[in-house]
ZAMARGU-4260 file (C-alpha; in steps of 0.2 Angstrom, whole numbers, plus 5000, padded with zeros to 4 digits):
<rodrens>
0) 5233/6281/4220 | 5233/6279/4203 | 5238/6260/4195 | 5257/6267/4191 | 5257/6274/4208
5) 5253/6259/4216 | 5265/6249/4207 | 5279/6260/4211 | 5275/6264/4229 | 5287/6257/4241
10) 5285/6257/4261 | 5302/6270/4259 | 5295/6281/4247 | 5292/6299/4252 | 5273/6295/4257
15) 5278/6281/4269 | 5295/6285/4274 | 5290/6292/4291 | 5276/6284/4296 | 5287/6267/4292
20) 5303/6271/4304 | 5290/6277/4317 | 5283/6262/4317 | 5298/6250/4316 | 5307/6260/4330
25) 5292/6256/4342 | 5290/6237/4337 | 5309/6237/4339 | 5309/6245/4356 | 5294/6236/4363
30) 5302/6219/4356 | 5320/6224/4364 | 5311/6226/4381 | 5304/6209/4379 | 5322/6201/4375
35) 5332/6209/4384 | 5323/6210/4401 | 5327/6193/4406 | 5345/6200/4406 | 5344/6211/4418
40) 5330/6203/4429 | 5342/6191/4439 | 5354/6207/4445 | 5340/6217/4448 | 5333/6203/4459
45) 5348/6203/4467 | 5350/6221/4472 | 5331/6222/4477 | 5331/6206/4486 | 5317/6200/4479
50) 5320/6180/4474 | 5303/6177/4477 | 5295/6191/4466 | 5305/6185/4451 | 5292/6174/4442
55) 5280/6189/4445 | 5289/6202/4435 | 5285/6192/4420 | 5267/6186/4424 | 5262/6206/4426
60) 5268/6208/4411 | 5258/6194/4403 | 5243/6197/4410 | 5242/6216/4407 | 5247/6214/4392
65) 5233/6205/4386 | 5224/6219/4393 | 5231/6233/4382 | 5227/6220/4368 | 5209/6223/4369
70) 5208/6239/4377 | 5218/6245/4360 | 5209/6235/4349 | 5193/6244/4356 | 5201/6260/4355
75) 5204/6257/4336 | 5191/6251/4331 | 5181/6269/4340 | 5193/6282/4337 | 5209/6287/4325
80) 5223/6277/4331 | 5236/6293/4334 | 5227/6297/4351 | 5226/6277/4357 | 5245/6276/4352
85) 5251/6292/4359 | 5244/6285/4375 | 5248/6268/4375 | 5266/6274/4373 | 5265/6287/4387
90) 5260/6272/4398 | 5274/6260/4392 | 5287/6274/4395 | 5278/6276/4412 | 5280/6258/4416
95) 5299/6258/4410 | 5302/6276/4423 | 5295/6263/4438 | 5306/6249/4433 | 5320/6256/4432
100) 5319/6268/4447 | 5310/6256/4458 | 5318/6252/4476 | 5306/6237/4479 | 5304/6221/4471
105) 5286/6224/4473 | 5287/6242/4463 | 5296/6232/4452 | 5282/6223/4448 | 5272/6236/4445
110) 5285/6243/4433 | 5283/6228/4424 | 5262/6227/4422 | 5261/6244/4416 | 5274/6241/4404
115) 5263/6227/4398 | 5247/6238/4399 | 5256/6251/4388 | 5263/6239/4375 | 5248/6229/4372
120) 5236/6246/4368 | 5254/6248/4355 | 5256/6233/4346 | 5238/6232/4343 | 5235/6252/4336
125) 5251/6248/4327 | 5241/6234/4315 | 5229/6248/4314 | 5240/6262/4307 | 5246/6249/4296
130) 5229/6247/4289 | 5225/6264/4287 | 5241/6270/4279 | 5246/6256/4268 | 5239/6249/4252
135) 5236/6229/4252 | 5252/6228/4239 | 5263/6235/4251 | 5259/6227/4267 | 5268/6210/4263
140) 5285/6223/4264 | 5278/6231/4278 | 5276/6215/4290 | 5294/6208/4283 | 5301/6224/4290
145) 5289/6218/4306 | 5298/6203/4307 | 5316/6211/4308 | 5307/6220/4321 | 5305/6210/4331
150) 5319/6196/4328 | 5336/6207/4328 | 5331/6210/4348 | 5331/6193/4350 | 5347/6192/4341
155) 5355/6207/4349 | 5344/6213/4365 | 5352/6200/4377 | 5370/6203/4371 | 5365/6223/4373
160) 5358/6221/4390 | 5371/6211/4397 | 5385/6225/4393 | 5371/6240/4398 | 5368/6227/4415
165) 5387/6226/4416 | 5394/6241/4414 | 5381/6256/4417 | 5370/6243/4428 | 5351/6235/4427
170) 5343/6252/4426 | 5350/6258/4412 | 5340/6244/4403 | 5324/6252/4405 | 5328/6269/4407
175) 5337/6272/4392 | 5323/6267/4381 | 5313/6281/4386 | 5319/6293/4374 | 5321/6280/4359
180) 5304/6276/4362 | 5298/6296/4364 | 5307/6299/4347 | 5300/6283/4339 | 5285/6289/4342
185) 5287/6308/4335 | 5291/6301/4319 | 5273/6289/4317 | 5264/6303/4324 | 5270/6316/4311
190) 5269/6303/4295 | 5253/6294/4297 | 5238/6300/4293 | 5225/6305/4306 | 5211/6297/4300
195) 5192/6297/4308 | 5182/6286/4316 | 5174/6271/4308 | 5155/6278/4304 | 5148/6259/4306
200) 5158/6256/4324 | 5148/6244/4334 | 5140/6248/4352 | 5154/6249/4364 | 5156/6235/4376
205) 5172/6235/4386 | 5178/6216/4385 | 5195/6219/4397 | 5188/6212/4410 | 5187/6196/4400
210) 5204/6199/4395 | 5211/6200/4415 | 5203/6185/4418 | 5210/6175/4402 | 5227/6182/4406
215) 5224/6175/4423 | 5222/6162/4417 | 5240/6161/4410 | 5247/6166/4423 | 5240/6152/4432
220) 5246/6140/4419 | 5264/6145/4418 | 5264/6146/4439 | 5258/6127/4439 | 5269/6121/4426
225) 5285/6127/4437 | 5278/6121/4454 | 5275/6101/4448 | 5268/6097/4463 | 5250/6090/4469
230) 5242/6109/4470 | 5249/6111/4454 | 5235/6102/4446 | 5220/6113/4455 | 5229/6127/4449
235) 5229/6120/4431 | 5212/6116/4430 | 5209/6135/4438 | 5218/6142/4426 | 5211/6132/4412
240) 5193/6138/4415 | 5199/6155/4416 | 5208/6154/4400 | 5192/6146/4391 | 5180/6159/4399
245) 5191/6173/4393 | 5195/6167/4377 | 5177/6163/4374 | 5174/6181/4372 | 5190/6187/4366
250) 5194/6179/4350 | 5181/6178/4335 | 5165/6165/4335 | 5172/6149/4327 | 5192/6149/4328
255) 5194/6135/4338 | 5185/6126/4324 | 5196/6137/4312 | 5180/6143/4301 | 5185/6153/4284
260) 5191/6169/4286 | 5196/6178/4300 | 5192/6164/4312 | 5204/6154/4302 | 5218/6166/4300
265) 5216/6170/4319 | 5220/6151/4322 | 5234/6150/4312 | 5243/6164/4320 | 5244/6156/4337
270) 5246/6136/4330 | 5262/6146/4320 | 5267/6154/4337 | 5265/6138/4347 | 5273/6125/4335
275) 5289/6136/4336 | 5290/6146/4353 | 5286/6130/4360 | 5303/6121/4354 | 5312/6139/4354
280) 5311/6138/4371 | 5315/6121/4373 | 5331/6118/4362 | 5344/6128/4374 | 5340/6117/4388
285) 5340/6102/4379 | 5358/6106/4370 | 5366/6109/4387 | 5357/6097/4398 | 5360/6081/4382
290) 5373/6087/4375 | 5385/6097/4390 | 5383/6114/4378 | 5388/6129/4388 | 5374/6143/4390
295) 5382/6154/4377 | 5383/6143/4364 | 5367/6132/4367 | 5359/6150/4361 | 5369/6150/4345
300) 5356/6137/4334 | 5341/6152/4340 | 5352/6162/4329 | 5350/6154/4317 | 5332/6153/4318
305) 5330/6171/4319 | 5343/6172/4303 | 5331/6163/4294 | 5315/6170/4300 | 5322/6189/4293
310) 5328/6182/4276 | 5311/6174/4272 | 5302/6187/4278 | 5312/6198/4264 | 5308/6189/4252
315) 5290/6184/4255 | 5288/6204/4255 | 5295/6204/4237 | 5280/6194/4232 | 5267/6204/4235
320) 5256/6196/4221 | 5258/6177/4227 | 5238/6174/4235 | 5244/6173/4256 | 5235/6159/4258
325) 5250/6150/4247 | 5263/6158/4255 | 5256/6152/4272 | 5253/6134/4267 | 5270/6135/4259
330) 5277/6141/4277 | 5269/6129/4289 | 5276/6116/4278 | 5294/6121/4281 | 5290/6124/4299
335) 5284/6109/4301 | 5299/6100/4294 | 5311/6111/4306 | 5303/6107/4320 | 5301/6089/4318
340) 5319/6087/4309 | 5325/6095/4329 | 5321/6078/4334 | 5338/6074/4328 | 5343/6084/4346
345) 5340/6069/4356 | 5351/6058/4346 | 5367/6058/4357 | 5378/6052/4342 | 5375/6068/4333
350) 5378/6078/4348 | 5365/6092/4345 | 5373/6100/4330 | 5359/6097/4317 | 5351/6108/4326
355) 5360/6125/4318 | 5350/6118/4300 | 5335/6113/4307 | 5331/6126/4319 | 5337/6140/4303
360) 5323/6129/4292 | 5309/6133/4306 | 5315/6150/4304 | 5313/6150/4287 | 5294/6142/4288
365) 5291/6158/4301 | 5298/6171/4290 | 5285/6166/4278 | 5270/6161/4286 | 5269/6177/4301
370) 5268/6189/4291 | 5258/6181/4277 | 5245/6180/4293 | 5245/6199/4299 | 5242/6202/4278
375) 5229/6192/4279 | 5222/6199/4293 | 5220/6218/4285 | 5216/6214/4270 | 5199/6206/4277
380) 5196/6215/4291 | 5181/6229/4288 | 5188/6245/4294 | 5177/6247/4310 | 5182/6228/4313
385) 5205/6229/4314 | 5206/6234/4332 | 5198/6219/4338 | 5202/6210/4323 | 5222/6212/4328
390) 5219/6211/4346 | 5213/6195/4345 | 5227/6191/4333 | 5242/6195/4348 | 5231/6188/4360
395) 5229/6170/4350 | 5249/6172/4347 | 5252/6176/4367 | 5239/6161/4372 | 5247/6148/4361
400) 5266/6152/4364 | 5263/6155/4383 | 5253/6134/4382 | 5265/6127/4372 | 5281/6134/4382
405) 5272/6127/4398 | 5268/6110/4390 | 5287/6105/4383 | 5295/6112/4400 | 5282/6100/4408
410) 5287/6086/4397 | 5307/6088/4401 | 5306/6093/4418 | 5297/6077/4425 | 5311/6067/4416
415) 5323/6077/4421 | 5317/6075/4439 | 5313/6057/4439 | 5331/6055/4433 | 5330/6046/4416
420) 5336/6047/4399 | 5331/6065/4390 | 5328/6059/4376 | 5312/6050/4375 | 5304/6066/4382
425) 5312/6077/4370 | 5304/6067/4356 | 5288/6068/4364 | 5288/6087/4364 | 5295/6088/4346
430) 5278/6077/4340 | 5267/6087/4351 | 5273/6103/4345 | 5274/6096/4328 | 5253/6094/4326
435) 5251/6114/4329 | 5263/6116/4313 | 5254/6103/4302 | 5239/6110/4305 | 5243/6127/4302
440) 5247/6120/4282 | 5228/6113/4284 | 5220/6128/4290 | 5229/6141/4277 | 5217/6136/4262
445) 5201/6142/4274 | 5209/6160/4278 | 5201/6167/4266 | 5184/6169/4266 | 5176/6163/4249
450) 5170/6180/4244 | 5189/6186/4248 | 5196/6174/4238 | 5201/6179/4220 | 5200/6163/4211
455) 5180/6158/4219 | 5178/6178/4213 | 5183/6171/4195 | 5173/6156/4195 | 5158/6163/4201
460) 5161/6177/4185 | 5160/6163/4176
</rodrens>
């Protein structure tokens, strides 16, 4: 491209139109089945008998999922990314067939995990793609559109999967995605470039075994935050080491310690994800169980949040020339004002409505640090290096949110069951998950490596 081209190049020009709705329409649909499955679960576990299986067709899901993660991001990082998403597609829309013909809570199940497989290998290729067929200018745009990708389900998957639950019945809630998904995937197919294989690809060392054992591990976590009981803690500590062991080899050398560059950025994703998710999941329960909100409109304030989350990420995507690391620090900020301003929740004076402002504010802070991170990402990740790269980035996200969930429901359930006031524990979570979001502003100055970073590149000119 020359420098005019590049300056009027749009993700919706005539050279990006395609691959750009083939790509929205899969993250749309994957993200849809995410939302709206937890609509129809409850009759489907009431037609299939199979109470006892519930929590499972959610853990399979998890844990597979972290599977397709890697196996995609070595996929990627080996081969061009059209084949590795044709197939993690076709396995997605295998999983959804066995869902939603299954006759048996435990083919069910099964449904669920190769759904997982399929969408983790798709997410992961789809960060690939996006590296492949987008210049660094217009990627900002591209993970703005992400965003709406993935929040409008949220908004309109539960509310869509009630009525398809209601009036067609659970099935239809898998099934009918099949051909959106088939047709989603025509149009990425025939707009993005083929590409070749990365020439300096390193020696191929299958790490999903690591990544089994890590999602393990999160299954294990999640099952002993529900149970609450004295096995609840060998199953935690279990689950810990498998988590650490899996992660270990999973996510890049230093993240924990978030080192500049892609380490750091790798960090930030999954404190971003687990400062907010963690209190998303949360803030229902506390409006109905504080406050006597019904269910319909203790979910109203999550509106807002996703109403916030699409705007900003608008609007960071019309900066495309703002250094990321700014925009990130500037996010974390605002998320970590959100999420500590939702304290004002366990205030029974108030009776929970600050929470429509505050939640709408952490919103905002997500719109404009999440996609700030996948840029980030891209722009510093070699060629032969994105697959793995952006696996470890949805596997950081998935780690994080699927901790922090855990840690706040324990936090309120062992009030709830020892039968005291809410809201000391209610504060408790909001400062825990609180720390993840402050950090993030600290960690965004070290995502860029120093030889990435345009200003140290000026000075050291000088």
């Amino acid at each position: 491209m020359g420098g005019r081209d590049v300056a009027t190049a749009s993700i919706w020009d005539a050279a990006h139109r395609r691959t750009t709705v083939g790509l929205l329409t899969l993250v749309t649909l994957v993200a849809f089945e995410a939302m709206a499955v937890g609509t129809a679960m409850p009759r489907a576990v009431a037609e299939l008998d199979g109470v006892a299986w519930y929590a499972w067709t959610f853990s399979a899901f998890l844990v597979t999922s972290v599977v397709g993660m890697v196996v995609g991001g070595e996929v990627g990082d080996r081969r061009p990314p059209g084949p590795g998403v044709l197939a993690g597609v076709v396995v997605f829309a295998a999983g959804l067939v066995v869902a939603g013909l299954a006759q048996h809570m435990a083919v069910l199940v099964l449904g669920r995990a190769v759904q997982g497989l399929g969408a983790g290998v798709v997410i992961v290729l789809l960060y690939v793609v996006a590296g492949q067929a987008y210049d660094s200018r217009l990627r900002p745009s591209l993970f703005g559109a992400f965003a709406a990708g993935w929040v409008l389900p949220a908004l309109l998957g539960p509310l869509a999967a009630g009525l398809l639950t209601t009036h067609v019945g659970w099935r239809a809630v898998f099934l009918g995605l099949v051909p959106l998904v088939a047709a989603g995937l025509v149009l990425l197919l025939t707009g993005a470039p083929g590409g070749t294989p990365p020439a300096d690809a390193a020696p191929w060392r299958s790490r999903a075994g690591w990544a089994l054992l890590a999602g393990a591990g999160i299954a294990a976590l999640q099952y002993a935050a529900q149970r609450l009981d004295l096995a609840a803690a060998g199953i935690a500590v279990l689950g810990a080491a498998a988590l650490a062991a899996g992660l270990r080899r999973l996510l890049p050398r230093g993240t924990v310690r978030a080192r500049r560059g892609i380490p750091a950025v790798v960090a930030s994703r999954g404190l971003l994800a687990g400062a907010f998710f963690g209190m998303d999941a949360l803030l229902p329960f506390v409006l109905t169980e504080q406050h006597g909100w019904s269910a319909a409109t203790a979910g109203l304030p999550l509106t807002a949040g996703a109403v916030g989350w699409v705007v900003a990420a608008q609007l960071q995507g019309r900066r495309p020339d703002v250094p990321r690391q700014r925009v990130l620090r500037l996010g974390a900020l605002v998320l970590t004002v959100g999420v500590a301003a939702t304290a004002t929740v366990a205030v029974p004076a108030l009776g929970g409505w600050p929470a429509y402002l505050t939640w709408g504010l952490a919103g905002v802070g997500m719109g404009l640090g999440m996609p700030s991170v996948g840029v980030l990402l891209l722009d510093q990740s070699p060629e032969a290096e994105r697959g793995a790269n952006s696996a470890a980035l949805q596997i950081s996200d998935a780690t994080a949110s699927a901790i922090c969930v855990g840690l706040s429901g324990v936090l309120v359930a062992g009030a709830a069951d020892a039968g005291g006031p809410l809201w000391p524990a209610v504060l408790a979570a909001v400062a825990v998950l609180t720390v993840p979001a402050l950090l993030t502003a600290r960690v965004a100055g070290r995502t860029v490596a120093p030889a990435a970073d345009p200003s140290c590149a000026t000075n050291l000119g000088r």
